[in-house]
N, C-alpha and C positions, 0 to 999 in steps of 0.2 A: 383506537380500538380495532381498527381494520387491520394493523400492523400485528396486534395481540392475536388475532381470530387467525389471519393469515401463518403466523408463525409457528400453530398447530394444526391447521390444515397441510402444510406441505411434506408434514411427515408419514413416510409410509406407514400401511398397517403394520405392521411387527412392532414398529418401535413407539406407535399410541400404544401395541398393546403392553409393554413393557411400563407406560408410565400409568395408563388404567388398571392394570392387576394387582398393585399395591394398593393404590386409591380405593375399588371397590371393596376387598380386602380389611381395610380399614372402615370403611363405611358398613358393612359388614358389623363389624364387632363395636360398634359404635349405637348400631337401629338393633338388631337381634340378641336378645336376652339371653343367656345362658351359659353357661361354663361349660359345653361342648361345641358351639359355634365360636364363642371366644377362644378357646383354644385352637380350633382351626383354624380362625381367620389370621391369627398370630403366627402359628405354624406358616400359612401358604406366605404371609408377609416376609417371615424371615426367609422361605424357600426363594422371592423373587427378589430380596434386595440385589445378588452379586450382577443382574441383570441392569440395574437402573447406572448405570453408569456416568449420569450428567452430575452425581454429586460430587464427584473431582477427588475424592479419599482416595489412599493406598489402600494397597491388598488386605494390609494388616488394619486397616478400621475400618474397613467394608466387612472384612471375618470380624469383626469384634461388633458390627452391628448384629449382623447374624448369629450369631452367640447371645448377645444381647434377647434377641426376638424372642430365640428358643429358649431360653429362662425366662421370658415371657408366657411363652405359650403353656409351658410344665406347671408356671405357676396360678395361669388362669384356671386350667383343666382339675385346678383343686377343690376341694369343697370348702367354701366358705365360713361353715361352722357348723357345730354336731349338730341343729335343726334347719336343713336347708328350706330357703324359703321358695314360697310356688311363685312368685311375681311382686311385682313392686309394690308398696301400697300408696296410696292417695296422696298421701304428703309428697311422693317424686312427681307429681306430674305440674307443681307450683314450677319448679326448679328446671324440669324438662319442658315443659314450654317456653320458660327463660332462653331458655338453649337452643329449642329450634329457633328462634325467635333472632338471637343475638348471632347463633354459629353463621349461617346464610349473610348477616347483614356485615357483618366482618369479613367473609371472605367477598363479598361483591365490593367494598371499599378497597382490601387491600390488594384485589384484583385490578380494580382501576387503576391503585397509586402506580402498579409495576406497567401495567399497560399506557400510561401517561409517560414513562421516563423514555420510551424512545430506544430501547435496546436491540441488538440484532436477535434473531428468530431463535439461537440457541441459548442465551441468556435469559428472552422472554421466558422460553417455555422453562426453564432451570428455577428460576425466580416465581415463578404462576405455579408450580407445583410444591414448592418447597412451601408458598402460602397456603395451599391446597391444606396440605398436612399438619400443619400448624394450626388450622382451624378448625380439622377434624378432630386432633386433640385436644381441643377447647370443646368441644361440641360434645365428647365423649366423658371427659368430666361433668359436664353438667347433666346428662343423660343418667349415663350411667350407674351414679352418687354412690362408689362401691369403692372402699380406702385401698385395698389391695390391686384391685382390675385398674386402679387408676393410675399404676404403671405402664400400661397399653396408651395413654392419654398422655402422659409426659416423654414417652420413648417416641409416639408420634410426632409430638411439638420438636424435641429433638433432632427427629431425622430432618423433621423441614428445615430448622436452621444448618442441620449439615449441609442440604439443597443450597442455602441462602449464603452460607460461607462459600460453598464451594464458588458461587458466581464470583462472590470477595474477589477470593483469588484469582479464576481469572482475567479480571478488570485490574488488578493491583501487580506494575510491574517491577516495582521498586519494593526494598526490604518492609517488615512491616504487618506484612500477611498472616493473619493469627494460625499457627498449629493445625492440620485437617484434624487430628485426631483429637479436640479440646472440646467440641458439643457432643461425642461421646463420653468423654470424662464424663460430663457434667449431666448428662442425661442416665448416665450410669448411676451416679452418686444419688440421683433422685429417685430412678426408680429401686435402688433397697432402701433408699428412707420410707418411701411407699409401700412396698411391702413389709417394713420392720413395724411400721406404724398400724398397717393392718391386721398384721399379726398378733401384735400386743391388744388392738382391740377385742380382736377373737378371743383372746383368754381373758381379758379383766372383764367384760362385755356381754360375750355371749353372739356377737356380730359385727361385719365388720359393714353394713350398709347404714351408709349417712341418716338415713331417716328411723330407724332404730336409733341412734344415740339422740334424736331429736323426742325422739318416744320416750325414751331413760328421762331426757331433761326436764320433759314437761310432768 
């Protein structure tokens, strides 16, 4: 743990701030409700990804995360359906306490596993945030409980595995190394089934917030 704690301590400021202004960013549109902060915190994420450099991608899927983001952000900044609602109701706070509950206890596990493997200082830290984000995504679905916004939660878990690939690569020096560009595919492909699925809720529905159809069901 000394080698983990050390290995973010010896970087200078500028480049904690490059890996904390995604994070809080995320943390951000994850704790504050609304499709104006959601949209920001989307926006500022896409604006600082070409910045994060540790995830080892080419030019061309590092612009195609930030492309990604901003179809994000456009799509958050939308109304969710002709009766916008003023705040969550009762029935989310079952599932968001699940989540505070679970998102924290997941990332202080899979913070130990990477800090127990014994990595050099820029692997630690590549690996420790790529989990970072992958559990804010998790933490954000369960928050959140919103079918369309929950592309923000799967483009998060996403970018961590692009973090986590990228370390792949460079520890793998033999053929074998999967594609940088292949957890954009596939985080692509999830978030329009995410929003196709939201969408369709919106018209058959009336809403695309998980505790409404839990309302319908009952």
């Amino acid at each position: 743990m000394v080698h983990f704690l050390d290995a973010w301590a010896a970087l200078p400021p500028l480049d904690l701030l490059r890996f904390a202004a995604p994070a809080a960013l995320l943390l951000v549109a994850v704790l504050v409700p609304g499709r104006v902060m959601a949209r920001l915190a989307t926006l500022g994420l896409a604006v600082s990804l070409p910045f994060v450099r540790e995830s080892g991608a080419s030019a061309w899927v590092t612009a195609g995360w930030v492309l990604l983001w901003l179809a994000i952000a456009w799509q958050a900044g939308l109304p969710s359906s002709p009766a916008a609602r003023s705040g969550a109701r009762w029935g989310g706070l079952e599932s968001g306490t699940v989540g505070l509950l679970l998102g924290p206890a997941l990332l202080a596990l899979l913070i130990a596993g990477v800090a127990r493997l014994d990595l050099d200082a820029a692997l630690t830290r590549r690996c420790s945030f790529g989990v970072l984000l992958v559990s804010l995504g998790f933490l954000h679905l369960m928050l959140r409980r919103h079918a369309v916004r929950a592309a923000t939660a799967f483009a998060a878990m996403g970018l961590g595995l692009q973090l986590l690939q990228g370390a792949v690569r460079g520890v793998v020096t033999t053929g074998g190394a999967p594609p940088d560009g292949l957890p954009l595919v596939a985080t692509a492909l999830a978030v329009v089934l995410a929003a196709r699925i939201g969408t369709a809720r919106i018209s058959t529905a009336g809403s695309a917030w998980v505790s409404d159809a839990h309302d319908l069901h009952d």
